[in-house]
VMD Tcl script that builds the backbone (N, CA, C; Angstrom):
set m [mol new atoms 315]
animate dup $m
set s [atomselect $m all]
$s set {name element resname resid chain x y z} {
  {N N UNK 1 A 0.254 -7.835 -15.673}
  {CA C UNK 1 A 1.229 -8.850 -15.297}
  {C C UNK 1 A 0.628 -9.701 -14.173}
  {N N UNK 2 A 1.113 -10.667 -14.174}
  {CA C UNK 2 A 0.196 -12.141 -13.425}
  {C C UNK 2 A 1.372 -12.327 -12.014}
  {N N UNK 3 A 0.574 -12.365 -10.743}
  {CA C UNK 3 A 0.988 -12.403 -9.671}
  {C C UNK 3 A 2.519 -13.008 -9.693}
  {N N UNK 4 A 2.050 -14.606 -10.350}
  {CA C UNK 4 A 3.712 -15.536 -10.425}
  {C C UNK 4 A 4.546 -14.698 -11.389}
  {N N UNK 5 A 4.471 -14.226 -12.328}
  {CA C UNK 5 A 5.107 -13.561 -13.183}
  {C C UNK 5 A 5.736 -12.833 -12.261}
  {N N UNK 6 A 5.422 -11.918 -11.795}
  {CA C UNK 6 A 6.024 -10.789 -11.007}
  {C C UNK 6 A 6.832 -11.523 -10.385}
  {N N UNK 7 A 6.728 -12.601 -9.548}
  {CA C UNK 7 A 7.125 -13.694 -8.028}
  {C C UNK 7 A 8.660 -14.225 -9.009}
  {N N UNK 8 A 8.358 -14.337 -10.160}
  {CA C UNK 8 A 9.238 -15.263 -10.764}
  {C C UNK 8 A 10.288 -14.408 -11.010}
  {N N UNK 9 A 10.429 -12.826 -11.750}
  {CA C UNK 9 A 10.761 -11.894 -11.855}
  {C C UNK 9 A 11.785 -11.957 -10.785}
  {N N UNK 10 A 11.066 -11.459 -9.568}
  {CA C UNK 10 A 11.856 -11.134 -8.594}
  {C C UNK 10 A 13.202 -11.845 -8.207}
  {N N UNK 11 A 12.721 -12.882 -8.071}
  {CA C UNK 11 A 13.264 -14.415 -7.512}
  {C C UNK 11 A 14.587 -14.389 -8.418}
  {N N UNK 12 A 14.309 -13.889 -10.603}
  {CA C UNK 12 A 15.522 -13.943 -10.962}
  {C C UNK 12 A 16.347 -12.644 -10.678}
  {N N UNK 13 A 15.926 -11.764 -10.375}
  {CA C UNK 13 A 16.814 -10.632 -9.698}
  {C C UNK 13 A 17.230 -11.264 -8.701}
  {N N UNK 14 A 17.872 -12.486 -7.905}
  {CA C UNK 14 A 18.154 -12.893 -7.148}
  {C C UNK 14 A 18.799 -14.001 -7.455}
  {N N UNK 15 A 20.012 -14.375 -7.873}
  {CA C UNK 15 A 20.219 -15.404 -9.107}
  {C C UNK 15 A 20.763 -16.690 -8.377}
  {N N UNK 16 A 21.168 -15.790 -6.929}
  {CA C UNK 16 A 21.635 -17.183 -6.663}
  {C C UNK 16 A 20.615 -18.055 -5.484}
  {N N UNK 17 A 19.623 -17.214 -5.592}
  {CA C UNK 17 A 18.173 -17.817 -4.618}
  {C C UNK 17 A 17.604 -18.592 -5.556}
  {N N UNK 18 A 17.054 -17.733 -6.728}
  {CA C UNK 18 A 16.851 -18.555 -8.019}
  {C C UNK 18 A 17.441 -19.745 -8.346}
  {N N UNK 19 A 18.728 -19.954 -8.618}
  {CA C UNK 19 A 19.202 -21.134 -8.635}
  {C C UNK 19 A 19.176 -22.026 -7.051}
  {N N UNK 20 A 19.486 -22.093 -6.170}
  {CA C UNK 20 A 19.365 -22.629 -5.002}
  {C C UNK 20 A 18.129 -23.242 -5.105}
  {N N UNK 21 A 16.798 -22.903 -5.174}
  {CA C UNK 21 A 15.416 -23.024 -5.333}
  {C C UNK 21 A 15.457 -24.159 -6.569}
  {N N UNK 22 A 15.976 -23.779 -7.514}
  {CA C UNK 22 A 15.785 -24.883 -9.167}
  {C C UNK 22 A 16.608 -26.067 -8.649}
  {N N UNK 23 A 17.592 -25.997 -8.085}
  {CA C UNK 23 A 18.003 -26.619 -8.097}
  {C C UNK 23 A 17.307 -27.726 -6.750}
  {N N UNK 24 A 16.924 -27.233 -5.881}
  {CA C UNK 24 A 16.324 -28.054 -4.525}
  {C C UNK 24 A 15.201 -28.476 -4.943}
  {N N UNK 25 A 14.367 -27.855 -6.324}
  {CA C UNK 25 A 13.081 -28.250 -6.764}
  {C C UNK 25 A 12.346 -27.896 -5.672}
  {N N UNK 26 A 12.697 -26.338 -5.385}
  {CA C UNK 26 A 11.708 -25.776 -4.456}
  {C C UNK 26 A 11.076 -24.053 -5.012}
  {N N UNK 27 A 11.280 -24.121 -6.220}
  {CA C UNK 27 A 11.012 -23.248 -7.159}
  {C C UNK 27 A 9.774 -23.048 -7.376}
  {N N UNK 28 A 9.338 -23.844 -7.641}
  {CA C UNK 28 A 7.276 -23.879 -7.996}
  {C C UNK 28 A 7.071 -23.839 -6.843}
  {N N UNK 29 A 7.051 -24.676 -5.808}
  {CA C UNK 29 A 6.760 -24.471 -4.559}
  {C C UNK 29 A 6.393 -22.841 -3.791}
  {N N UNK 30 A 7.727 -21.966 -3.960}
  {CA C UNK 30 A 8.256 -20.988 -3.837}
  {C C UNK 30 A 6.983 -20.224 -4.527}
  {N N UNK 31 A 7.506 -20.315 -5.533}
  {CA C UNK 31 A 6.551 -19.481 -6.419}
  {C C UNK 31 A 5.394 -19.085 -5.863}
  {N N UNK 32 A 4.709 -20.520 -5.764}
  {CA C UNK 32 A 3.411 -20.295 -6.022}
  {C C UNK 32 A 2.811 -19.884 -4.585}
  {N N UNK 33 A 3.733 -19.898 -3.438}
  {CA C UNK 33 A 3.615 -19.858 -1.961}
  {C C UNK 33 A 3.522 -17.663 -2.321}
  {N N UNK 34 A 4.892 -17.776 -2.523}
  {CA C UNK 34 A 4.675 -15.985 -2.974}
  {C C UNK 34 A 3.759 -15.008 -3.771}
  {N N UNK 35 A 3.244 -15.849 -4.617}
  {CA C UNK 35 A 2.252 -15.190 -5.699}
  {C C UNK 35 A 1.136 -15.155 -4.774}
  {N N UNK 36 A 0.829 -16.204 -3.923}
  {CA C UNK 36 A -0.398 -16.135 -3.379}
  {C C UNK 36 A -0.130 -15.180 -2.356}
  {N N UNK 37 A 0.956 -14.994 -1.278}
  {CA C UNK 37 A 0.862 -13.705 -0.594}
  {C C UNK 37 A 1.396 -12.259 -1.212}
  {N N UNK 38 A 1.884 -12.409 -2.203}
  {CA C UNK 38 A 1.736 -10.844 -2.955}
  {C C UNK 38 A 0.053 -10.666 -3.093}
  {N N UNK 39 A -0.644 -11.827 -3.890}
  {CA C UNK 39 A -2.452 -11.306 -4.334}
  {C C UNK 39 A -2.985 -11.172 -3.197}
  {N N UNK 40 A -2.843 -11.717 -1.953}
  {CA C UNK 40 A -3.382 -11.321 -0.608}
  {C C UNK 40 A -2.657 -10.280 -0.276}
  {N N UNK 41 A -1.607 -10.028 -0.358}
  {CA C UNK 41 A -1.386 -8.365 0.192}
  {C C UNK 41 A -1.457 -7.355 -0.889}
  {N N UNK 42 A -1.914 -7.393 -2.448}
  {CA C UNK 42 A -2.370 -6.347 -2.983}
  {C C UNK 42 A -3.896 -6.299 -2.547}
  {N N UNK 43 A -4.473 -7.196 -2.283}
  {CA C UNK 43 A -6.130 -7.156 -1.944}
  {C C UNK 43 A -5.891 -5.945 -0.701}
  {N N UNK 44 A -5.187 -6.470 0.220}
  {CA C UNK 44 A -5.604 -5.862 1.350}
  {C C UNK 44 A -5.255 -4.356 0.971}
  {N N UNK 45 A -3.995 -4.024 0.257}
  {CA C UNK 45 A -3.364 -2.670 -0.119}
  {C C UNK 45 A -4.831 -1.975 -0.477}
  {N N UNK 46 A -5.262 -2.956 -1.571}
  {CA C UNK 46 A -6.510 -2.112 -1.918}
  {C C UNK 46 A -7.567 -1.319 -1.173}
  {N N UNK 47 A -7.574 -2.415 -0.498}
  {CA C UNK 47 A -8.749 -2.126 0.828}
  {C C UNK 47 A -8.306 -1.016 1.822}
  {N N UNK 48 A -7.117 -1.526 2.024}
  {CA C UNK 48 A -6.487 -0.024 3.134}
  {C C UNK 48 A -6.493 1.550 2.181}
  {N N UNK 49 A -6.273 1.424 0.652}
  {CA C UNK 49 A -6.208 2.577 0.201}
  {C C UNK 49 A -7.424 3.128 0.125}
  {N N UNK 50 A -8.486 1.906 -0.534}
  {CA C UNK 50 A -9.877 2.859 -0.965}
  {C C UNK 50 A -10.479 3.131 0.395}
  {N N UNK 51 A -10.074 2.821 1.583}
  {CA C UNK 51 A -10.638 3.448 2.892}
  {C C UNK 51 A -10.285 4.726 2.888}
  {N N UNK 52 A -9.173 4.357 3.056}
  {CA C UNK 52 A -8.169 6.184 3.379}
  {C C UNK 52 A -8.374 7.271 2.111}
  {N N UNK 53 A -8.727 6.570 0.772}
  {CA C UNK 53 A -9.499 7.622 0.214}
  {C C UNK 53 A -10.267 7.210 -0.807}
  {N N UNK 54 A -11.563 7.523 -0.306}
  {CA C UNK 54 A -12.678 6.975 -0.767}
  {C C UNK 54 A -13.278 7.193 -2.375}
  {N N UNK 55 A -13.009 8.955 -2.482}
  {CA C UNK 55 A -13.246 8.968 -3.743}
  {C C UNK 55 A -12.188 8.970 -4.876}
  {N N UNK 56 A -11.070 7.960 -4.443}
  {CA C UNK 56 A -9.639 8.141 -5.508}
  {C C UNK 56 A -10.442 7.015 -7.201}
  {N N UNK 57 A -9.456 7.393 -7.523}
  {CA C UNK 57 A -9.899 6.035 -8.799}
  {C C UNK 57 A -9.341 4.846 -8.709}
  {N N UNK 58 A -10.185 3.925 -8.877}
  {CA C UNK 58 A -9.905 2.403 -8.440}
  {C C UNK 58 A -8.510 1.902 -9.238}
  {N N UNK 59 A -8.183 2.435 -10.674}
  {CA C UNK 59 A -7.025 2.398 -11.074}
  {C C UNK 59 A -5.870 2.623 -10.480}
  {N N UNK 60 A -6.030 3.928 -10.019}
  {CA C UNK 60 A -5.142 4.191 -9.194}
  {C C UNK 60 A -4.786 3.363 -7.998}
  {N N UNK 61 A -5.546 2.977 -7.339}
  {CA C UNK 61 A -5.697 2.847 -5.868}
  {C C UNK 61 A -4.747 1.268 -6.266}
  {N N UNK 62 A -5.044 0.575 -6.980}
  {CA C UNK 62 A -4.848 -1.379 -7.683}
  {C C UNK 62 A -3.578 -0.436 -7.843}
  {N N UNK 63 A -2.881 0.362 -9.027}
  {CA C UNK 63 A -1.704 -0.106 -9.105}
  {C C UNK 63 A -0.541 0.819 -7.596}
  {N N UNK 64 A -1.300 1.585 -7.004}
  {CA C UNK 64 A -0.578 2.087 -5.815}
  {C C UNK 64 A -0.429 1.183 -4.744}
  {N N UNK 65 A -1.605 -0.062 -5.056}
  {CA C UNK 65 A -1.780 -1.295 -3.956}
  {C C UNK 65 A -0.453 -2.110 -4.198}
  {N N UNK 66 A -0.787 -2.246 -5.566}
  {CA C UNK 66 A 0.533 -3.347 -6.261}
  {C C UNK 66 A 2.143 -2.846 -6.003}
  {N N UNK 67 A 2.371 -1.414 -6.029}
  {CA C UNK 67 A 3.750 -1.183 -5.519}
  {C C UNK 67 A 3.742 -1.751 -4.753}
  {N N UNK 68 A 2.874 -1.270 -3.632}
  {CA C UNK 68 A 3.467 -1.282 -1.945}
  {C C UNK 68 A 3.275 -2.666 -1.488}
  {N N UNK 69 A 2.839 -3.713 -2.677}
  {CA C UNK 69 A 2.631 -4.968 -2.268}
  {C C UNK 69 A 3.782 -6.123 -2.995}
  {N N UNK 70 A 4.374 -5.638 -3.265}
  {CA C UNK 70 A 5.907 -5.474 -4.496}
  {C C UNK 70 A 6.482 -5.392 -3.247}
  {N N UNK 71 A 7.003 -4.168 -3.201}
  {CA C UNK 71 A 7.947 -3.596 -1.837}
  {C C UNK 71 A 8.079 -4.489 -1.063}
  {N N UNK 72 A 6.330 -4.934 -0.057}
  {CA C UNK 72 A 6.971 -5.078 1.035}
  {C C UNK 72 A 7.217 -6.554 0.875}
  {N N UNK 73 A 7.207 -7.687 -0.358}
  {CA C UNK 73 A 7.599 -8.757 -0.837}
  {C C UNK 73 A 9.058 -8.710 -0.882}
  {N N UNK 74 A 9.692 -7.467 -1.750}
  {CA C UNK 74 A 11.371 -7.172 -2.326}
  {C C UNK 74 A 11.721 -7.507 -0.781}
  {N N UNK 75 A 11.341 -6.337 -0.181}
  {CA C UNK 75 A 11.785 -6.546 1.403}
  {C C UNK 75 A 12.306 -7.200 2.237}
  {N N UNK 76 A 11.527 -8.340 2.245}
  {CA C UNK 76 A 11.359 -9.759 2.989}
  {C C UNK 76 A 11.813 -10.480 2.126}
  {N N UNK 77 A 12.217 -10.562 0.798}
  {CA C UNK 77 A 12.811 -11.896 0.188}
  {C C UNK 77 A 14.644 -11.633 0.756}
  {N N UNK 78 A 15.631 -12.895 0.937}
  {CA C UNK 78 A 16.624 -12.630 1.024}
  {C C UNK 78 A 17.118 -12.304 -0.157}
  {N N UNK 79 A 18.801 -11.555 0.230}
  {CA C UNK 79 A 19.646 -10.991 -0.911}
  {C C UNK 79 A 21.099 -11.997 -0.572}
  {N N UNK 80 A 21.946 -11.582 -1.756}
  {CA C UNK 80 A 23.059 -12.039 -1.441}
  {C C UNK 80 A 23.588 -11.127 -0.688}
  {N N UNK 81 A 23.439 -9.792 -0.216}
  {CA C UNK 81 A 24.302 -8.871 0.366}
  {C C UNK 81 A 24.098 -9.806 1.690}
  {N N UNK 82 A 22.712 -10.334 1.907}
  {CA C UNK 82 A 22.583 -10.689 3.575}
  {C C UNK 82 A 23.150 -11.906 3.497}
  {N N UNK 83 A 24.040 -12.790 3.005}
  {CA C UNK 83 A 24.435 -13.746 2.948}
  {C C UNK 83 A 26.206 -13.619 3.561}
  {N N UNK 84 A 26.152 -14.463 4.538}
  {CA C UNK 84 A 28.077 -14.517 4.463}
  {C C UNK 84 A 28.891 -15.041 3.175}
  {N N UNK 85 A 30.010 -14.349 3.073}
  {CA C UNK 85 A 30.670 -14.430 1.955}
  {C C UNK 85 A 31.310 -16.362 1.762}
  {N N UNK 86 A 31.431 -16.440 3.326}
  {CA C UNK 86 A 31.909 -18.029 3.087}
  {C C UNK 86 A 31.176 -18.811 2.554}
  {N N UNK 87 A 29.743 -18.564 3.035}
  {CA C UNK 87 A 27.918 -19.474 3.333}
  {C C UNK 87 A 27.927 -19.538 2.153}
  {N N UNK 88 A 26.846 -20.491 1.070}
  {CA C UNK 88 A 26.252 -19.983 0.407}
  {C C UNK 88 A 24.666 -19.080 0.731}
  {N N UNK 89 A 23.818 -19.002 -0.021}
  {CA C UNK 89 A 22.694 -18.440 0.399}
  {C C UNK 89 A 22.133 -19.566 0.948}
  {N N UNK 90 A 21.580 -18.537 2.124}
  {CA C UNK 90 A 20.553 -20.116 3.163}
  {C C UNK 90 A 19.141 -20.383 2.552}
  {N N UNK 91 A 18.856 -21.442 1.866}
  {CA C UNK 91 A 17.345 -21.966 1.316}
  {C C UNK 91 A 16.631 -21.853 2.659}
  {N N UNK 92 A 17.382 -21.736 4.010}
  {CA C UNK 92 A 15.837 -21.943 5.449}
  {C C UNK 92 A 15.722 -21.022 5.186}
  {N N UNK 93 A 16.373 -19.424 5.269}
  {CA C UNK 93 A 15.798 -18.694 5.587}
  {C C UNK 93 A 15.016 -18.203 4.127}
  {N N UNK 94 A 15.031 -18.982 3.215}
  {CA C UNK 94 A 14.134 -17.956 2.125}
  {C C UNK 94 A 12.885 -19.212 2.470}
  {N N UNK 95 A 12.915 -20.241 2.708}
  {CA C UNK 95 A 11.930 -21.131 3.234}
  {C C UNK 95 A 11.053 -20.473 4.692}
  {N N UNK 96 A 12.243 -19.959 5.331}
  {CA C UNK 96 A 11.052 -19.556 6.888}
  {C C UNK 96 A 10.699 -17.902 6.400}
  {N N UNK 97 A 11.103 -17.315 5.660}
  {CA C UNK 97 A 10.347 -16.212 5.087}
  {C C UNK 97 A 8.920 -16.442 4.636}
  {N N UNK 98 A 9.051 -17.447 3.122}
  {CA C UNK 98 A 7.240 -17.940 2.820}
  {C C UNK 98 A 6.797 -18.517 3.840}
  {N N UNK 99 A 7.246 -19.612 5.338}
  {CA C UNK 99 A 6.633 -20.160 5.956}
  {C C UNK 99 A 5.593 -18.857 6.865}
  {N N UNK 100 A 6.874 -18.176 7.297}
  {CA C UNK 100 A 6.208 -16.995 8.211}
  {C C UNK 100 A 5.268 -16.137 7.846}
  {N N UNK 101 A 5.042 -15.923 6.517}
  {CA C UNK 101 A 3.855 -15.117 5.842}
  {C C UNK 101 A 2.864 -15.643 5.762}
  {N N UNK 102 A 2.887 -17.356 5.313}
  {CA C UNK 102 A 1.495 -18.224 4.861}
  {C C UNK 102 A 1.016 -18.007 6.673}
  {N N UNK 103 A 1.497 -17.890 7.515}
  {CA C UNK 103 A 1.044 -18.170 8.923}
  {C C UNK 103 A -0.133 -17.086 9.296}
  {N N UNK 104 A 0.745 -15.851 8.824}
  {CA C UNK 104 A 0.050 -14.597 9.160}
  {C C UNK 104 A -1.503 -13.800 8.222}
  {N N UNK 105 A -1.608 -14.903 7.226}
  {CA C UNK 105 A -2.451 -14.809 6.321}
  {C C UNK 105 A -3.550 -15.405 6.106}
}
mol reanalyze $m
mol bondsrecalc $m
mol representation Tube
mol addrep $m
């Protein structure tokens, strides 16, 4: 499965971020901002795993990278639970989420 695939996935487990995004035509944007820090944080997963154990199998190590690089994406994307019931969902904060990652990367 292909980085955006996954990114896109997520985003529709999130239906009303998903729509908010299609609709602001900040969807591709989005996307393609997330796909690129999921593939930079499975790289690094990789790297932190095959350190910590050297003789594992590289199979292993890529898709144990890819959970924990999943996760800590699910994590950090907003939900509707974190949303006030009056609000709709806030586009800044799913905007200063990708802003704050491209920074740290």
């Amino acid at each position: 499965m292909q980085y955006k695939t996954i990114v896109l996935e997520l985003l529709r487990e999130r239906p009303e971020l998903h729509e908010q995004l299609r609709l602001t035509r900040r969807l591709l944007p989005t996307l393609e901002i997330c796909s690129q820090q999921l593939r930079m944080s499975h790289q690094t997963w990789k790297e932190t795993l095959a350190s910590a154990n050297p003789g594992s199998d590289p199979i292993q190590i890529a898709s144990e990278a890819m959970e924990l690089a999943i996760k800590e994406l699910e994590d950090r994307l907003p939900t509707v639970s974190q949303a006030d019931d009056r609000e709709p969902l806030s586009l800044d904060s799913a905007m200063a989420f990708v802003g704050s990652r491209t920074s740290k990367m």
